[in-house]
C-alpha positions in Angstrom: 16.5 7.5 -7.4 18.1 8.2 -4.1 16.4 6.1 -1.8 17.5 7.9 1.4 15.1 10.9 -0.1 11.6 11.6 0.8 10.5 10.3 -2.8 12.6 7.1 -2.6 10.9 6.7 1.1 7.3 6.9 0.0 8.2 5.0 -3.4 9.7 2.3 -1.4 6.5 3.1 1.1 4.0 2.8 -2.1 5.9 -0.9 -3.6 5.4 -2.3 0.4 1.8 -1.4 0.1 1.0 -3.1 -3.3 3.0 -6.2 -2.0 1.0 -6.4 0.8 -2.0 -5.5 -1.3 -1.5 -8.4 -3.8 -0.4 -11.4 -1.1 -3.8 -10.0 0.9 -5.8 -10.8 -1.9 -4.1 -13.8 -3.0 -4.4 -15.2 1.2 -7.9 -14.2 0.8 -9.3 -16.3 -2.3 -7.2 -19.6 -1.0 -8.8 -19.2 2.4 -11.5 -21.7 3.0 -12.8 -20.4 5.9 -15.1 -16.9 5.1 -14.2 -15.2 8.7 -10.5 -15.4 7.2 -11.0 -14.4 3.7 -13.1 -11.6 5.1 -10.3 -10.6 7.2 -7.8 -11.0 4.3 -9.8 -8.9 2.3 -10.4 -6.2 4.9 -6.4 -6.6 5.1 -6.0 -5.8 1.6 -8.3 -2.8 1.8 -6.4 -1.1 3.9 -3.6 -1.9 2.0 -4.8 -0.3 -0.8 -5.8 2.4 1.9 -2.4 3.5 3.0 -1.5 3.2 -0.9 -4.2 5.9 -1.6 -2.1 8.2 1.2 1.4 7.6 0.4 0.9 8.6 -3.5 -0.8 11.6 -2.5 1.6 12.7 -0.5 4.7 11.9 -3.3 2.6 13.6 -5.6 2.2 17.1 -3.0 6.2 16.8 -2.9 6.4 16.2 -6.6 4.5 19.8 -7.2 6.6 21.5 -4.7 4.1 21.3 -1.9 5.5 19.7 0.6 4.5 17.4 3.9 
């Protein structure tokens, strides 16, 4: 995988995401307070959010249709 390439981008893009996706959710069931594990949670959401968009977009260049 050439990761100078717009799929090794968004791949590298996609791993950031889950990353941040899992140590959100993690955060959020230590926290003892519920204003922070709501917060942590709504972190993680969007996370998963910007997940949703960057494997949509690999799989438009995967079938040739481009940005």
């Amino acid at each position: 995988m050439d990761w100078n390439s717009a799929e090794g981008i968004l791949r590298r893009g996609m791993s950031l995401e889950r990353d941040g996706y899992a140590f959100y959710t993690v955060v959020a069931e230590r926290a003892s307070a519920e204003r922070a594990k709501k917060m942590f949670l709504d972190l993680a959401s969007q996370e998963a959010d910007h997940l949703r968009l960057f494997l949509a977009q690999y799989r438009a260049l995967e079938a040739g249709r481009g940005w």
